[in-house]
C-alpha positions as CSV (number, residue, x, y, z in Angstrom):
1,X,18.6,17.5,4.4
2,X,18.5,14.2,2.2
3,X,15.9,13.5,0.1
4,X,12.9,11.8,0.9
5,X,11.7,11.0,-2.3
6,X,11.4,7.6,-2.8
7,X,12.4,5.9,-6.4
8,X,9.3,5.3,-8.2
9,X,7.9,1.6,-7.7
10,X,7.2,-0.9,-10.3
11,X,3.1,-1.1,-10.9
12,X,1.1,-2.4,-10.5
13,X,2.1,-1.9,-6.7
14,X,-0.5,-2.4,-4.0
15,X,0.0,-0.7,-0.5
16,X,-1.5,-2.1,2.4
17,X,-0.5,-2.0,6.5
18,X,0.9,-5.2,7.0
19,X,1.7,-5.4,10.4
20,X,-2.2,-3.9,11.3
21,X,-3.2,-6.9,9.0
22,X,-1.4,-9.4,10.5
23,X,-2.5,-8.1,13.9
24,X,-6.2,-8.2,12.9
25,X,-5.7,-11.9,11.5
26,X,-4.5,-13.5,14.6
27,X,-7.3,-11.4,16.2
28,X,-9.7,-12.7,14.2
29,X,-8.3,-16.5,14.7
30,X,-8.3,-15.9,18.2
31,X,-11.7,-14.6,18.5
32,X,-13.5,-17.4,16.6
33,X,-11.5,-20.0,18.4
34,X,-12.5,-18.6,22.0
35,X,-15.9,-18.0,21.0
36,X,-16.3,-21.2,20.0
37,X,-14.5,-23.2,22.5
38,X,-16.8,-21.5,25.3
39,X,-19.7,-23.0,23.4
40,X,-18.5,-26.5,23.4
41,X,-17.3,-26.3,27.0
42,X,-20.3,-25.2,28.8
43,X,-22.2,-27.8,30.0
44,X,-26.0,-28.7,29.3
45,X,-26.6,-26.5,25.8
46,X,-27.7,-28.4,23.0
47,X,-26.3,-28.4,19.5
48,X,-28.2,-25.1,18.1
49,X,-26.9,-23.4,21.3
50,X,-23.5,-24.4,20.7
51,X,-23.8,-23.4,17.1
52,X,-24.8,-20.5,18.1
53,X,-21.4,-19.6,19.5
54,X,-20.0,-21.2,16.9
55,X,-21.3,-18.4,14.5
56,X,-21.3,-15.6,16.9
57,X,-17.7,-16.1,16.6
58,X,-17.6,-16.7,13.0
59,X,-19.3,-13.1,12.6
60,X,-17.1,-11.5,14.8
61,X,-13.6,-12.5,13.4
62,X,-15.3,-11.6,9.7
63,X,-16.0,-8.2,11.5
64,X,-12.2,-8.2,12.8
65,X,-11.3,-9.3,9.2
66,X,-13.2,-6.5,7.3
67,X,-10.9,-4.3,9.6
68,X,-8.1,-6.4,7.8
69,X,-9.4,-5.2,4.3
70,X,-8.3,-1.5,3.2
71,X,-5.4,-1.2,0.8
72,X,-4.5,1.0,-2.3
73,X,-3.4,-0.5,-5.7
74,X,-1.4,1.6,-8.4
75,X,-1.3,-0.2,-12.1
76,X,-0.5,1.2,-15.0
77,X,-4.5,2.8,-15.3
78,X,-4.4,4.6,-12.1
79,X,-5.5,3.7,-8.4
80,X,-7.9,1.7,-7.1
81,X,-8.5,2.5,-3.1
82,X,-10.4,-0.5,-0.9
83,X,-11.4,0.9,1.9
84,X,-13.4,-1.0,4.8
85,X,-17.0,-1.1,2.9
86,X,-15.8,0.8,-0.4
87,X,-14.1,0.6,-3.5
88,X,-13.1,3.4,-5.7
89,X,-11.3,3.4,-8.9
90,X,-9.3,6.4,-10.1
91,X,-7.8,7.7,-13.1
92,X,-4.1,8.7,-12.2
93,X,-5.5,12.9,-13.3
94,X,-8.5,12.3,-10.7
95,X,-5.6,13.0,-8.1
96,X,-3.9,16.0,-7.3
97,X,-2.3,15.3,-4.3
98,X,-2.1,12.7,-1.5
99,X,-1.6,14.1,2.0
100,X,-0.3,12.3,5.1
101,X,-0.1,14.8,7.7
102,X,1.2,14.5,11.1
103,X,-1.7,13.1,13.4
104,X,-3.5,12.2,10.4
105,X,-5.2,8.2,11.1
106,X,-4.6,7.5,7.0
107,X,-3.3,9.1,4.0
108,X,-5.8,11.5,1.9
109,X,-6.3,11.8,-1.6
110,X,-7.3,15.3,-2.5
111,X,-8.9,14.9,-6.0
112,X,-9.7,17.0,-9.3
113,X,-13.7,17.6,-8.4
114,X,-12.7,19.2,-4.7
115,X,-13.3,16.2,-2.9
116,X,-10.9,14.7,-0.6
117,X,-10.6,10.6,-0.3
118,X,-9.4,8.6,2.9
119,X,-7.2,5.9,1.8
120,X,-7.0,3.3,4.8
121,X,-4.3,1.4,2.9
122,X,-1.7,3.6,4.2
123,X,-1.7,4.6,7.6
124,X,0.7,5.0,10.0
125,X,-1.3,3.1,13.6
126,X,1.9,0.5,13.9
127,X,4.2,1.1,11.2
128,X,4.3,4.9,10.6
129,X,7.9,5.4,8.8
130,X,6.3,2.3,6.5
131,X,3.0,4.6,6.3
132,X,5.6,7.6,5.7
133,X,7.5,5.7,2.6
134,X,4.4,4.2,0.8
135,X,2.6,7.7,0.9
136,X,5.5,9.5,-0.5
137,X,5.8,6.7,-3.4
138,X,2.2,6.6,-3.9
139,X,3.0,11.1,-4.1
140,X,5.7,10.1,-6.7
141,X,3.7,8.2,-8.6
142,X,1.1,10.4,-8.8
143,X,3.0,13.3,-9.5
144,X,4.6,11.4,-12.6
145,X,1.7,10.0,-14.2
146,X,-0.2,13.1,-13.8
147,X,-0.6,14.6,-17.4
148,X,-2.2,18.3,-16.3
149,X,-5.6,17.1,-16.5
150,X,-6.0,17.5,-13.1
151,X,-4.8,21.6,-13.4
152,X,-7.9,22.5,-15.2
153,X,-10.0,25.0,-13.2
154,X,-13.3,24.2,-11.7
155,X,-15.9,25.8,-12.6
């Protein structure tokens, strides 16, 4: 079987679906552009109704575009994970493992206090081997900058 592990990346390294991204972004385009155009070309609304539209559609490609959002950054410190609404900054011993499972909808970060993170920067919707690689590095890195302080034992 070869191995799977990837060589660690240079950091800071940020980890984000790309295609789903660039997906959303056209989406988003599109949306505010149709939105909008049906505003100007019905007839007999007057400029507050077409402005209307005009932000109707702004809203909903920003709600498209907060889809767009999620990503996980390794530096030097540790991880910082974006998710849609969320940020979240952890110390490289916060984590203990990061899980991608098969049928999982994103990676997981099991951490030190017992809790388990979503990390929407990595998931495998369009581009699962890409999902598969950057979990594993992200698992790399982790497992080398971990420094045991994430073996002590809960009380």
């Amino acid at each position: 079987m070869p191995d799977t592990t990837p060589d660690l990346p240079a950091l800071p390294v940020t980890f984000r679906p790309g295609r789903t991204r660039a997906v959303l972004t056209v989406l988003a385009v599109v949306t505010f552009a149709a939105i909008t155009a049906v505003g100007l070309l019905l007839n007999g609304l007057g400029p507050g109704e077409r402005l209307s539209f005009a932000l109707t559609g702004l809203l909903l490609a920003g709600v498209v575009l907060l889809l767009a959002r999620p990503r996980v950054t390794a530096d030097d410190a540790g991880v910082t994970v974006v998710n849609l609404t969320t940020k979240r900054r952890l110390a490289w011993a916060e984590i203990v493992r990061v899980n991608l499972r098969q049928g999982d909808p994103w990676a997981f970060l099991d951490l030190s206090d017992g809790t388990s993170l979503p990390a929407l920067g990595i998931q495998p919707g369009i581009a699962r081997e890409r999902a598969l690689h950057d979990a594993r590095a992200l698992r790399a890195l982790v497992e080398a900058r971990s420094d045991g302080a994430s073996e002590t034992p809960r009380g």
